[in-house]
Backbone bond lengths (Angstrom), bond angles and torsions (degrees), N, CA, C in turn:
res aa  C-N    CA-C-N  psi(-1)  N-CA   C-N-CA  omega(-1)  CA-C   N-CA-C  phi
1 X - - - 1.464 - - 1.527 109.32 -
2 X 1.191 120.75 145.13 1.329 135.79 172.18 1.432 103.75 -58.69
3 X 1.575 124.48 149.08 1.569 156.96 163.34 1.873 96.86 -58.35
4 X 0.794 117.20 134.90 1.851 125.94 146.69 1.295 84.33 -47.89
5 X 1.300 121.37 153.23 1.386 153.20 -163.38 1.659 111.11 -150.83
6 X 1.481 121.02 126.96 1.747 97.07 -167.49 1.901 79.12 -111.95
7 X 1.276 90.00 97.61 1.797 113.89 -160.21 1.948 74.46 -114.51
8 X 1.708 105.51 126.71 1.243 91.74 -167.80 1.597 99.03 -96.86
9 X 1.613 120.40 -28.81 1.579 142.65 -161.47 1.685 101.81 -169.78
10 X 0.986 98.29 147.88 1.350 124.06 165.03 1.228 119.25 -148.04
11 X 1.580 131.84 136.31 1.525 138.87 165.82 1.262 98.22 -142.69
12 X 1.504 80.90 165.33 1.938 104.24 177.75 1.733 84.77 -143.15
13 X 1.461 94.44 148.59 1.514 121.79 -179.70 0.983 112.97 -137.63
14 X 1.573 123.23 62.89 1.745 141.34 178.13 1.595 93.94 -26.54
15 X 1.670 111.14 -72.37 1.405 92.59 -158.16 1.450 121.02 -63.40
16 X 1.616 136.04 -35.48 1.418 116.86 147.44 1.670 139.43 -89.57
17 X 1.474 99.27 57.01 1.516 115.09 162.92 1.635 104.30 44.27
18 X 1.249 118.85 34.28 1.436 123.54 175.32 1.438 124.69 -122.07
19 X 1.569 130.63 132.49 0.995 134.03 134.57 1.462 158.49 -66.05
20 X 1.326 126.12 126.96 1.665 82.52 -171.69 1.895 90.85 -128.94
21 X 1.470 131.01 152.88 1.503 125.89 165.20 1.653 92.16 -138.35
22 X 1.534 100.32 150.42 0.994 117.41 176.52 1.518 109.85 -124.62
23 X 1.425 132.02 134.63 1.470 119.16 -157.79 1.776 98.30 -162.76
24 X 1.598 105.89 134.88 1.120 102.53 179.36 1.051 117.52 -102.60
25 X 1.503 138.34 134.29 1.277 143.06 176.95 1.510 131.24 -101.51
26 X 1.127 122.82 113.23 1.456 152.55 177.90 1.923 99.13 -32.86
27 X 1.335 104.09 30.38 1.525 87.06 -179.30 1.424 98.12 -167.88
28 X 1.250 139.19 156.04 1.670 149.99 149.76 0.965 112.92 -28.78
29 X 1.203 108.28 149.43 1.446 119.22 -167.95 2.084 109.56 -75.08
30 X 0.766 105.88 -37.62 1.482 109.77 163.89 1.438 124.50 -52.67
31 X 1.185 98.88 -50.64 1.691 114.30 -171.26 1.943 97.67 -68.74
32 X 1.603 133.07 -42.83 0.759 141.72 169.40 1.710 122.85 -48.45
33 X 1.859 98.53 -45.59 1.170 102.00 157.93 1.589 123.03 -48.92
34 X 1.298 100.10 -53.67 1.592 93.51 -158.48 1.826 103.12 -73.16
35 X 1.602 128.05 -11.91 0.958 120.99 165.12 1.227 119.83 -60.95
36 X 1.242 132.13 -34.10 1.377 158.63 -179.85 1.520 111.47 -59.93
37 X 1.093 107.93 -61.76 1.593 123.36 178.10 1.407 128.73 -114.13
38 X 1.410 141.19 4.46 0.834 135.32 164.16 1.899 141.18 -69.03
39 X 0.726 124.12 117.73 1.464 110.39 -148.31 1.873 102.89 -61.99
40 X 1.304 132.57 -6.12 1.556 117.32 167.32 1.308 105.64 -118.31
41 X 1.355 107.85 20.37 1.787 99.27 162.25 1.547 107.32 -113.99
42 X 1.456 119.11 -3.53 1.383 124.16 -171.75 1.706 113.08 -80.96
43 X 1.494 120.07 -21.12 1.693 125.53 159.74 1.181 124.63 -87.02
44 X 1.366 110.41 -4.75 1.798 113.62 155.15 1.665 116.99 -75.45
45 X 1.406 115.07 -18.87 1.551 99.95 -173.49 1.757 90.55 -141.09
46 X 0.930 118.98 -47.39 1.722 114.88 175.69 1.326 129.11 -88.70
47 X 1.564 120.37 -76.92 1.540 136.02 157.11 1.061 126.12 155.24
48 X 0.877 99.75 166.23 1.885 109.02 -158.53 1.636 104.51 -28.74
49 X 1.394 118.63 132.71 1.518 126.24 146.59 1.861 112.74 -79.31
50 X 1.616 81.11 106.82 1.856 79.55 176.10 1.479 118.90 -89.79
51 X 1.596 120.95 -11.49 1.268 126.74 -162.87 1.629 113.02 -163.07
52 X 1.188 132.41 106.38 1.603 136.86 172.08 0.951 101.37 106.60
53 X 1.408 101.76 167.95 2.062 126.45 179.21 1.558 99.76 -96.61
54 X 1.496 101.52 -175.24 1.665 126.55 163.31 1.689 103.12 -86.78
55 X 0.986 128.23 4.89 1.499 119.21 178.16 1.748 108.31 -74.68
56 X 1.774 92.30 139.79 1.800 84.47 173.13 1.324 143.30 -56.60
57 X 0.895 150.49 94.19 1.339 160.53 -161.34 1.935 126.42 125.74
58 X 1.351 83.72 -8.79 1.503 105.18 -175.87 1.562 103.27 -64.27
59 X 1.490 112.63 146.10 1.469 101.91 162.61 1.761 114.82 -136.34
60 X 1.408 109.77 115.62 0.973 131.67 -152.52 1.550 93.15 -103.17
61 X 2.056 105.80 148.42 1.345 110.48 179.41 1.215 78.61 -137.07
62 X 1.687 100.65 152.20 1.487 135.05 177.16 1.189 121.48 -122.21
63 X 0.907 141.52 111.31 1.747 142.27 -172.40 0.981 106.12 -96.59
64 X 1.458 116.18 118.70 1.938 126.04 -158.69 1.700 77.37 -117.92
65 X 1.104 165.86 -6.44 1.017 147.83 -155.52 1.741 97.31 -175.79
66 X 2.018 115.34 171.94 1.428 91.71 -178.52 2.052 93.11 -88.65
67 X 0.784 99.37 155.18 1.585 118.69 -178.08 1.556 106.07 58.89
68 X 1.372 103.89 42.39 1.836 84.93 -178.88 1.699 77.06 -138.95
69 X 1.233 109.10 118.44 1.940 115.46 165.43 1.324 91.76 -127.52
70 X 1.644 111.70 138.91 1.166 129.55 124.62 1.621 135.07 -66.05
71 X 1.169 126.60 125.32 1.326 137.05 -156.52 1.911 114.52 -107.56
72 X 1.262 112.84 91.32 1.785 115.60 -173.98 1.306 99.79 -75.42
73 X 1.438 124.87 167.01 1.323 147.37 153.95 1.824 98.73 -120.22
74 X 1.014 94.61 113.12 2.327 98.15 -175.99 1.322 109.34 -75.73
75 X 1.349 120.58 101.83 1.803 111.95 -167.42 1.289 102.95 -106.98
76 X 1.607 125.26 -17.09 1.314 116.16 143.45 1.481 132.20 -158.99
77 X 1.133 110.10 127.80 1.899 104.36 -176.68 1.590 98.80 -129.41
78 X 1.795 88.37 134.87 1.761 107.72 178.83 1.542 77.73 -134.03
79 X 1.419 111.93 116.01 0.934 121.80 157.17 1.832 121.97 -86.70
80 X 1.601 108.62 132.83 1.562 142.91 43.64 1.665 76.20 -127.77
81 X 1.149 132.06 46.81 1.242 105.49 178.32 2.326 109.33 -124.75
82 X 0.860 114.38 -32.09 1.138 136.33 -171.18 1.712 150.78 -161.76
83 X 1.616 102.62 108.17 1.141 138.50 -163.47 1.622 124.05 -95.69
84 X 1.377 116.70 98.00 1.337 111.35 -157.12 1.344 92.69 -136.13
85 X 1.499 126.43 122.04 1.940 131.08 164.06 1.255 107.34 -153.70
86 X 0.602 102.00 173.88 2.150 129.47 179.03 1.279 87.79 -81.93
87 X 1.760 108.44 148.25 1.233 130.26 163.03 1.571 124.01 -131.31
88 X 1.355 106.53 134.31 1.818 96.99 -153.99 1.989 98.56 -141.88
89 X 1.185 113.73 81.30 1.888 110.28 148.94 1.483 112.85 -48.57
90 X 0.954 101.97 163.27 1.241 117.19 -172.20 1.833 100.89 -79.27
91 X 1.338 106.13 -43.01 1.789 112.68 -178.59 1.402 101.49 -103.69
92 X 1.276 125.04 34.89 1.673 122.11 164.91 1.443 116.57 -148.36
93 X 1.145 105.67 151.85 1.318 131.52 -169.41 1.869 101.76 -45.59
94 X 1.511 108.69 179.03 1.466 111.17 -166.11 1.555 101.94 -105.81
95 X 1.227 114.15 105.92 2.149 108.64 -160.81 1.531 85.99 -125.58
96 X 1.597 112.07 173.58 1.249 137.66 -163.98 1.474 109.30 -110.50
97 X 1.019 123.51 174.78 1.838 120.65 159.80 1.403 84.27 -164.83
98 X 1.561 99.05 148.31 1.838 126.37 171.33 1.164 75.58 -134.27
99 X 1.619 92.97 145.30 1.947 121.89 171.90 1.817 72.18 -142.66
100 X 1.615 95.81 122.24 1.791 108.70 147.24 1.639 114.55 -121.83
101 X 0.811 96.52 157.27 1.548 103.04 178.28 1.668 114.68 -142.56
102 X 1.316 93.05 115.74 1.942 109.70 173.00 1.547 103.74 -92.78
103 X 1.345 95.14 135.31 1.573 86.60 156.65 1.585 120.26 -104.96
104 X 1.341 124.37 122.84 0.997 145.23 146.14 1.917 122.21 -46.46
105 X 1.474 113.07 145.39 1.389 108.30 160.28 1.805 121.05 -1.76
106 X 1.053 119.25 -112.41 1.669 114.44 170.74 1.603 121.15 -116.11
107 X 1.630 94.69 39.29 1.436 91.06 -175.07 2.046 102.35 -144.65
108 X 0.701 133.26 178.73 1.401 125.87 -167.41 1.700 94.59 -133.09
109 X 1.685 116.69 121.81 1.372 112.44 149.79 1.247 129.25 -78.45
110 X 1.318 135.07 138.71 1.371 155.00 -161.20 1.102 123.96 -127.81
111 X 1.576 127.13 84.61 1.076 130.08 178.44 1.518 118.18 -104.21
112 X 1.514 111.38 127.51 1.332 129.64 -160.83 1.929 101.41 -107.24
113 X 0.865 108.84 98.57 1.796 97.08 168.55 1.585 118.37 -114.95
114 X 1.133 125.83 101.34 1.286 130.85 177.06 1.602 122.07 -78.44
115 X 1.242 147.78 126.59 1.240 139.24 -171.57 1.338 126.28 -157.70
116 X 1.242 126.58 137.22 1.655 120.91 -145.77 1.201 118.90 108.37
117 X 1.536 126.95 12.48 1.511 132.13 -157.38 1.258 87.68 -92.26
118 X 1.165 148.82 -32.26 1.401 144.37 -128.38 1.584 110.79 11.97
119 X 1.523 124.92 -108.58 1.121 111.30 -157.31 1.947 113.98 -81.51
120 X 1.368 90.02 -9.97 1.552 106.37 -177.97 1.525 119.93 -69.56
121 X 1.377 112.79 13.27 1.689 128.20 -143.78 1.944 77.89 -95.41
122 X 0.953 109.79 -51.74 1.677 105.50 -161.35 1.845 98.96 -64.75
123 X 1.168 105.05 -22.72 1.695 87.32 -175.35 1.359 123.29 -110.70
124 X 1.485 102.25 27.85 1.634 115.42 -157.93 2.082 80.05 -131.62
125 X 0.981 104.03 1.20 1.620 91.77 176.22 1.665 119.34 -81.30
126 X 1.797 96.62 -64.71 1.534 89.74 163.10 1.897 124.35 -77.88
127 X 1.446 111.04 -9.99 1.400 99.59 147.33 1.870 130.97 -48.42
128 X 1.019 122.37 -34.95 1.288 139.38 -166.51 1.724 97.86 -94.05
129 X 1.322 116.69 -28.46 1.371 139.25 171.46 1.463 108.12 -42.69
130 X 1.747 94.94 -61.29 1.204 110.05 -160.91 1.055 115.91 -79.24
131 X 1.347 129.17 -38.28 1.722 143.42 -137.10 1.583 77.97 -91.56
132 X 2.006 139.57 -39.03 1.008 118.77 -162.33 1.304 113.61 -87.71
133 X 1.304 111.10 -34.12 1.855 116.23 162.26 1.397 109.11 -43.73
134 X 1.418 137.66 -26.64 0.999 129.40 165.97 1.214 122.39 -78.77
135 X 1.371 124.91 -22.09 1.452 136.84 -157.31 1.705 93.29 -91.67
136 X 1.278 93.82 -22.18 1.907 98.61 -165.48 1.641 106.54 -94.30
137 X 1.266 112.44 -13.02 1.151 113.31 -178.80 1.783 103.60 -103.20
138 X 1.168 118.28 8.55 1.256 131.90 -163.40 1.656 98.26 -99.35
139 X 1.385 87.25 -49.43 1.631 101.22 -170.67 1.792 100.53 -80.52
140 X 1.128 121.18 -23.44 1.625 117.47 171.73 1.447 108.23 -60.84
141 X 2.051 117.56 -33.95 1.327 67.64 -170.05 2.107 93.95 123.43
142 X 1.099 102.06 -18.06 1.397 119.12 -178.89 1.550 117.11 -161.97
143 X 1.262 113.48 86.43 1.807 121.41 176.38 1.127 121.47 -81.83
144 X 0.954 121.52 137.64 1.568 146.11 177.26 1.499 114.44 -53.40
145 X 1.267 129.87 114.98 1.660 114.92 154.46 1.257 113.28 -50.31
146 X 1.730 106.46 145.23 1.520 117.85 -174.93 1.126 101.94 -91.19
147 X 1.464 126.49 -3.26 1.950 120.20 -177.50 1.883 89.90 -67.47
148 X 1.218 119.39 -27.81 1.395 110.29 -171.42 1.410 120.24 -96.83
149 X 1.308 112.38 26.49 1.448 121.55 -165.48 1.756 97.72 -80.08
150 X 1.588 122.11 -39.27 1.549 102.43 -175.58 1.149 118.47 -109.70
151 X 1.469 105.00 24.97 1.601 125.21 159.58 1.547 101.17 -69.79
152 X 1.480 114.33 -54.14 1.519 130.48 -172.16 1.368 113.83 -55.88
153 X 1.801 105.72 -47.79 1.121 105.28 165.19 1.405 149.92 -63.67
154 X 1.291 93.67 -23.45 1.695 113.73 172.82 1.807 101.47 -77.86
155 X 0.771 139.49 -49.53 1.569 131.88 169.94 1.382 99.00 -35.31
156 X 1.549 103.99 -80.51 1.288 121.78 -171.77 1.897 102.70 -36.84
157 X 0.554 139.75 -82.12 1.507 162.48 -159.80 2.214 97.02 -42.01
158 X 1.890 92.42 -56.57 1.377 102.19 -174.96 2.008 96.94 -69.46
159 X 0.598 107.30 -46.07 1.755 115.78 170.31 1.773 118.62 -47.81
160 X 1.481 120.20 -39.20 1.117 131.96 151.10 1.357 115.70 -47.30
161 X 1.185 120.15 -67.24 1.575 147.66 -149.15 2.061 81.11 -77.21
162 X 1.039 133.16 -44.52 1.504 111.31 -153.55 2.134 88.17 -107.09
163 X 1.058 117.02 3.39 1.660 116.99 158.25 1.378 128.02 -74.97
164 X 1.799 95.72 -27.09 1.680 137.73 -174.33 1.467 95.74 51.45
C-alpha cells in the first residue's frame, strides 16, 4: 500500500497538455533545492545528470533510463526558489516544467507545473507523483530504490484511473 503523501492538489488539463501537483516538503526550501538539482541527489529521485548545470542557458541531459535522456534548455533558475526549462524525450513532443518553491513554516511548498504534454499529460501525472514521493523520502533521510520506481507508478497510475 501506498504512504499518506502530504500531496497538497493535483490536476491534469488534457485539453492544454498540462499538469500541475502541489506538494509539501518536510524540509527548507534550500535543502529541497539542492535535492532538486544537485548532481548526486538527482539518481535518487530522477536520474543521472550526464551533461550541464542548473544555470540559465545551460542545457542539461538526464538519463532516466540506460540510453533514454531527456534533454532541458534552463530558461530560468532563482535559486532555492524557482526552476523553469524545456523538457524533451527523444519520442515526445517539446514541453516545459516550472518547479517553484515557497517556504512555508518548516516545510517548503513545491509546485511542479508541466505543460506542452499534449496527449502525454495523463501519464506524466502520477509519473510526477512518483519521482516526488521519492524526492520526499530523499529529503527525510531514507531514499527509495529506483528498480521500484514503476512499481510506484503503477499504484499511482491504477489509483488515478479509479478517482477517474
Amino acid at each position: 500500500s501506498l504512504p499518506a503523501m502530504p500531496l497538497i492538489s493535483r490536476a491534469i488539463e488534457p485539453g492544454a497538455g498540462r499538469v500541475t501537483l502541489q506538494w509539501s516538503m518536510p524540509a527548507p526550501a534550500d535543502r529541497v533545492w539542492r535535492g532538486l538539482t544537485a548532481p548526486e541527489a538527482l539518481p535518487l529521485w530522477l536520474g543521472s545528470l550526464s551533461s550541464g548545470a542548473f544555470t540559465p542557458g545551460s542545457v542539461v541531459s538526464v538519463q532516466h533510463a540506460e540510453g533514454y535522456s531527456c534533454i532541458s534548455e534552463i530558461l530560468h533558475c532563482e535559486p532555492p526558489a524557482l526552476l523553469a526549462m524545456t523538457w524533451k524525450f527523444p519520442d515526445e513532443p517539446l514541453s516545459r516544467l516550472r518547479i517553484v518553491l515557497t517556504q512555508e513554516d518548516r516545510s517548503t511548498r513545491l509546485t511542479l507545473t508541466h505543460e506542452g504534454l499534449g496527449d502525454d499529460s495523463a501519464g506524466y501525472l502520477p509519473g510526477w507523483q512518483a519521482h516526488l514521493l521519492y524526492l520526499e523520502d530523499l529529503l527525510q533521510g531514507h531514499p527509495r530504490s529506483m528498480a521500484g520506481f514503476w512499481a510506484v507508478y503503477g499504484e499511482l497510475d491504477d489509483a488515478q484511473t479509479v478517482q477517474g
